[in-house]
Structure formats: structure tokens, C-alpha cells
matplotlib code that plots the C-alpha trace (Angstrom):
import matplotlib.pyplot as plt

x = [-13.6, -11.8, -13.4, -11.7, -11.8, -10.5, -9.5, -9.1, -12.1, -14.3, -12.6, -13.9, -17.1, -17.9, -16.7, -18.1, -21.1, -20.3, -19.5, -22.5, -24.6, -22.8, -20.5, -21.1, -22.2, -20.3, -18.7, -15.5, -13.5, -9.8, -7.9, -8.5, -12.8, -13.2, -16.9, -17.9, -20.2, -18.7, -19.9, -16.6, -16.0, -14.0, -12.2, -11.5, -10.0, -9.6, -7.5, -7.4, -6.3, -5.3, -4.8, -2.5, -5.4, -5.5, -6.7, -5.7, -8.5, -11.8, -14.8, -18.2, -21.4, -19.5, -17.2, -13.6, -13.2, -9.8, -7.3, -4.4, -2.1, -3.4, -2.2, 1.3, 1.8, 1.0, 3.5, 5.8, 5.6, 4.4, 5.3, 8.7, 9.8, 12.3, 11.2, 8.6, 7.2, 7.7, 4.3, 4.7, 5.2, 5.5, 5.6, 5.2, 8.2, 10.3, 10.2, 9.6, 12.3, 15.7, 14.7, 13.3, 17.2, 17.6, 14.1, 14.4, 18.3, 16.0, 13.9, 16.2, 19.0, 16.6, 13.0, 10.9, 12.1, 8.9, 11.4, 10.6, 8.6, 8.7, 7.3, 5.9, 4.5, 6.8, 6.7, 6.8, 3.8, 1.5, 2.3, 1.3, -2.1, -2.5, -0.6, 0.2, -2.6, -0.7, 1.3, 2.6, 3.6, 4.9, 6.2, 6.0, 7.0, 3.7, 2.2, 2.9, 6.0, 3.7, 5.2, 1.9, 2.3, 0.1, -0.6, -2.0, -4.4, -5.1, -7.6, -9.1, -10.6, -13.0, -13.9, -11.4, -8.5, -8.5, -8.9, -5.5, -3.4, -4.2, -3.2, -0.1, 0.5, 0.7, 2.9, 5.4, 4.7, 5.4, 8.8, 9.8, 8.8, 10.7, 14.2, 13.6, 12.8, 9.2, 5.8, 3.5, 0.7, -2.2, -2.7, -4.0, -5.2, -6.2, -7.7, -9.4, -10.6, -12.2, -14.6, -16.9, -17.8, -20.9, -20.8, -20.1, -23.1, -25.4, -23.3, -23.7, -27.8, -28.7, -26.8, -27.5, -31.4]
y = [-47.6, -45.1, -43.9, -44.7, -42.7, -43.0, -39.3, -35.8, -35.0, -36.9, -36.8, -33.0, -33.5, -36.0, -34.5, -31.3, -32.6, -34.5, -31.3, -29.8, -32.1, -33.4, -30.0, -28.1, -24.8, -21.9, -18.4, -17.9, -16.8, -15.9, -15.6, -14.1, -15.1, -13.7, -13.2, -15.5, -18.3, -22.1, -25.6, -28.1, -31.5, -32.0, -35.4, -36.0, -38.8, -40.7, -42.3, -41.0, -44.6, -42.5, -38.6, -38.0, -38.8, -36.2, -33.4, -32.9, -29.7, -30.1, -28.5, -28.9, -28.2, -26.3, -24.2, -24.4, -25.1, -25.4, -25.6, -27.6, -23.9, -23.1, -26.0, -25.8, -22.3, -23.5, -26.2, -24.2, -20.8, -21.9, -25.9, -26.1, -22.8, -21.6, -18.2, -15.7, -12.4, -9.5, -9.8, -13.5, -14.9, -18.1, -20.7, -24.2, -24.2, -22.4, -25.7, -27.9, -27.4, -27.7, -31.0, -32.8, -34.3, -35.4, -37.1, -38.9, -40.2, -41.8, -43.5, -44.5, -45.8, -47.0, -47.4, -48.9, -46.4, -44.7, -41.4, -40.1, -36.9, -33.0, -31.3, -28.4, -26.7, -25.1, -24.7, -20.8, -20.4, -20.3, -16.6, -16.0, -15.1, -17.3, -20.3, -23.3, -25.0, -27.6, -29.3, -33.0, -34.5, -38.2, -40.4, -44.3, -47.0, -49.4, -52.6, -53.0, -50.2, -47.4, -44.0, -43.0, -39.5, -38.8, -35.2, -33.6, -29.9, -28.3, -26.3, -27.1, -24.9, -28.0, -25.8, -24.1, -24.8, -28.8, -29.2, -27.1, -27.7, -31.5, -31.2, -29.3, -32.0, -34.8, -33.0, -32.5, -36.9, -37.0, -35.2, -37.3, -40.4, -39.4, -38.7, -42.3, -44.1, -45.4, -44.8, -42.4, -44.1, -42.7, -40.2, -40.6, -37.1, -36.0, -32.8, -32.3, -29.1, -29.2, -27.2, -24.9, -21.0, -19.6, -18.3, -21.6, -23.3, -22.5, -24.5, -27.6, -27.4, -29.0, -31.9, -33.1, -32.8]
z = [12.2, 10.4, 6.9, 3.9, 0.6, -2.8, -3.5, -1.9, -3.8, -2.1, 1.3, 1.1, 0.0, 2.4, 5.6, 4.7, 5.4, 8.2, 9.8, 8.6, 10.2, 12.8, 13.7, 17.2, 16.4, 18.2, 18.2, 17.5, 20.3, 19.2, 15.9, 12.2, 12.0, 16.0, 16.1, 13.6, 13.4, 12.8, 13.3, 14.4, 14.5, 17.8, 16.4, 12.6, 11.2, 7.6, 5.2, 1.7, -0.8, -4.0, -3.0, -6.3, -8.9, -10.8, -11.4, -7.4, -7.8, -6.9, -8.6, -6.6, -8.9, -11.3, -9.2, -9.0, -5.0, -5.7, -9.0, -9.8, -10.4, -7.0, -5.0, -6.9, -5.9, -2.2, -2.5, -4.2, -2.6, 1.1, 1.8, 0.3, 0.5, 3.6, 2.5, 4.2, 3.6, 5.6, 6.9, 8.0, 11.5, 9.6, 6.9, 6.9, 4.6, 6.6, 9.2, 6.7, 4.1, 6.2, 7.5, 3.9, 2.9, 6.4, 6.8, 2.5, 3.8, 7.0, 4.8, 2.5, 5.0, 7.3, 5.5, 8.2, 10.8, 12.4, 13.0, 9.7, 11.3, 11.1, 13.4, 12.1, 15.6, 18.1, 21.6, 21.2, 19.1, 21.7, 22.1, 18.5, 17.3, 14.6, 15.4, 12.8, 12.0, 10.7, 13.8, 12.6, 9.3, 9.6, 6.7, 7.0, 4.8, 4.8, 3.2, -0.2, 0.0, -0.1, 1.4, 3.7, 4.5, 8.1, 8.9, 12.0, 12.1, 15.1, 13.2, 9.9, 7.4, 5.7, 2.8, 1.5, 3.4, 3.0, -0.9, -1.1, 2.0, 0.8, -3.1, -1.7, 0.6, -2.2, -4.2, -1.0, -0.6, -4.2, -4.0, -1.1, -2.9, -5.8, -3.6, -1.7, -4.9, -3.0, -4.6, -3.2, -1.3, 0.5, 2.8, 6.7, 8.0, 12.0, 13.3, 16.5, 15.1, 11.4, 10.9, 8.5, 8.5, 8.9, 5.3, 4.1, 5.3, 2.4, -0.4, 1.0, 1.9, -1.3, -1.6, 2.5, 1.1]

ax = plt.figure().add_subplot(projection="3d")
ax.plot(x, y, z, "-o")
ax.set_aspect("equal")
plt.show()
């Protein structure tokens, strides 16, 4: 059974500690955190019922985890923008942007199509050595006329990646809600490698006590 929760809020909360208690413990092999300590959840799934209550930031015993400015300059700068920086291999906008009027006429001509999917990932990243985290987004039409956006990780930063790559993610359903003329519905979210850092361990002690 796949777990069910009303906001992105506690979505985070609540898998954070899953991982912390459940997470296999390893080194870091390849990548930015090579050498590092982690604990990963090999297979991740839930459903988020209301991901745009807002605020979309989180704040966990009185510390901004993430801000509402924050995840519109992600949306903004890094989801919907075909732009990158020198210093980029990639953005998700970059391969997300050029296919958004395509994919909101496919829903609206067609609005229980199950076509309605970017991917993200190419077949040529596996030479890079930070590849997309993000692989798979996926827009369907479901009960009640709800536009349920589905997304896919290969890796998943659970503690500070998650609270804004998920507001971002909203906003992006939101736009593409507002070009369709559908509401935005909830959110359905897979990773077969969420995990948590070494150095974020300690955060979370006292609330599994």
C-alpha cells in the first residue's frame, strides 16, 4: 500500500525518518558527496493529496528547511527555464521547457491520453558525472478531473533536495493546469534512491525518540 499524505510538508518529515530508520547505511561511491556517509531507501513511493497548500516551504523546529522565494527561483530560474550557465552540463528546464505547449495541447485535445510525459533523462547522460536526478515527469487526467503530476528520481536528496524540487514541481503542475483549464491535483512521487547525508542525521534524532 502506498502512503498517502496531505502536504509536501509532511511528505518530508515523514520519509525522512523512514530513511533514517529504515535507510541502508553506505559510502558514497561516485559523484559530488564521493566519500561520504548516507543511509538510502532502495524503493520510495507516495502520493502527496494537497501539495499546493501553502506556504509550499517547510520550516522544521524553527528552521526554514526551505522558503516559498526559494522554490520560485527554482521553478523560475531551473524548471522552466531553457537557459544554463556556463558551468552547467544541464537544466531540467532546458528539457523541460520546449516540450510544455506540446504536452498542455495533449491534454487539452486529448485529456485522458496517458502520452502526456517528458522525459527529462537522456540516453547520453550516462557519460556525465552528475547525471539528472530527475528522470520522468508524467501528467494524467484522474478521478474527479484532477491533473496528477507523477515524477521519477534516480537519486533523492530527502532533506534538502525534496522540500524544493517538490514546491518547484507544484508550481510547474500549476502552470500546466492553468494552460489546460484543469485543477491542480496531487502529486505521486518514485525514487529508487532517496536518501539522507551523514551530516544530516543529527536533526532528525529527537523527533524518532
Amino acid at each position: 500500500m502506498i502512503p498517502h499524505y496531505r502536504t509536501i510538508g509532511e511528505a518530508w518529515l515523514r520519509n525522512c525518518l523512514l530513511c533514517l530508520e529504515q535507510g541502508r547505511a553506505y559510502t558514497i561511491q561516485r559523484g559530488s558527496y564521493a566519500g561520504q556517509q548516507r543511509k538510502q531507501l532502495d524503493m520510495l513511493a507516495f502520493v502527496i493529496e494537497q501539495p499546493g497548500e501553502r506556504p509550499l516551504g517547510i520550516e522544521y523546529r524553527g528552521q526554514p528547511v526551505s522558503s516559498d522565494a526559494a522554490i520560485e527561483a527554482y521553478y523560475r530560474d531551473y524548471l522552466i527555464s531553457p537557459h544554463k550557465r556556463k558551468n552547467e552540463q544541464y537544466t531540467y528546464g532546458e528539457r523541460i521547457e520546449p516540450y510544455l505547449e506540446r504536452l498542455c495541447w495533449m491534454l487539452i485535445d486529448t485529456p485522458h491520453t496517458n502520452q502526456a510525459t517528458i522525459e527529462v533523462a537522456r540516453p547520453e547522460d550516462i557519460w556525465l558525472d552528475d547525471p539528472p536526478c530527475l528522470r520522468v515527469l508524467s501528467w494524467k487526467v484522474v478521478s474527479g478531473g484532477w491533473l496528477q503530476l507523477s515524477s521519477f528520481w534516480r537519486s533523492w536528496d530527502l532533506c534538502s533536495g525534496f522540500p524544493t524540487n517538490l514546491g518547484g514541481l507544484q508550481l510547474l503542475n500549476e502552470y500546466v493546469a492553468g494552460c489546460t483549464g484543469l485543477e491542480a491535483g496531487p502529486m505521486v512521487c518514485y525514487s529508487d534512491g532517496a536518501h539522507l547525508y551523514d551530516h544530516s542525521w543529527g536533526m532528525f534524532e529527537l523527533a524518532r525518540e
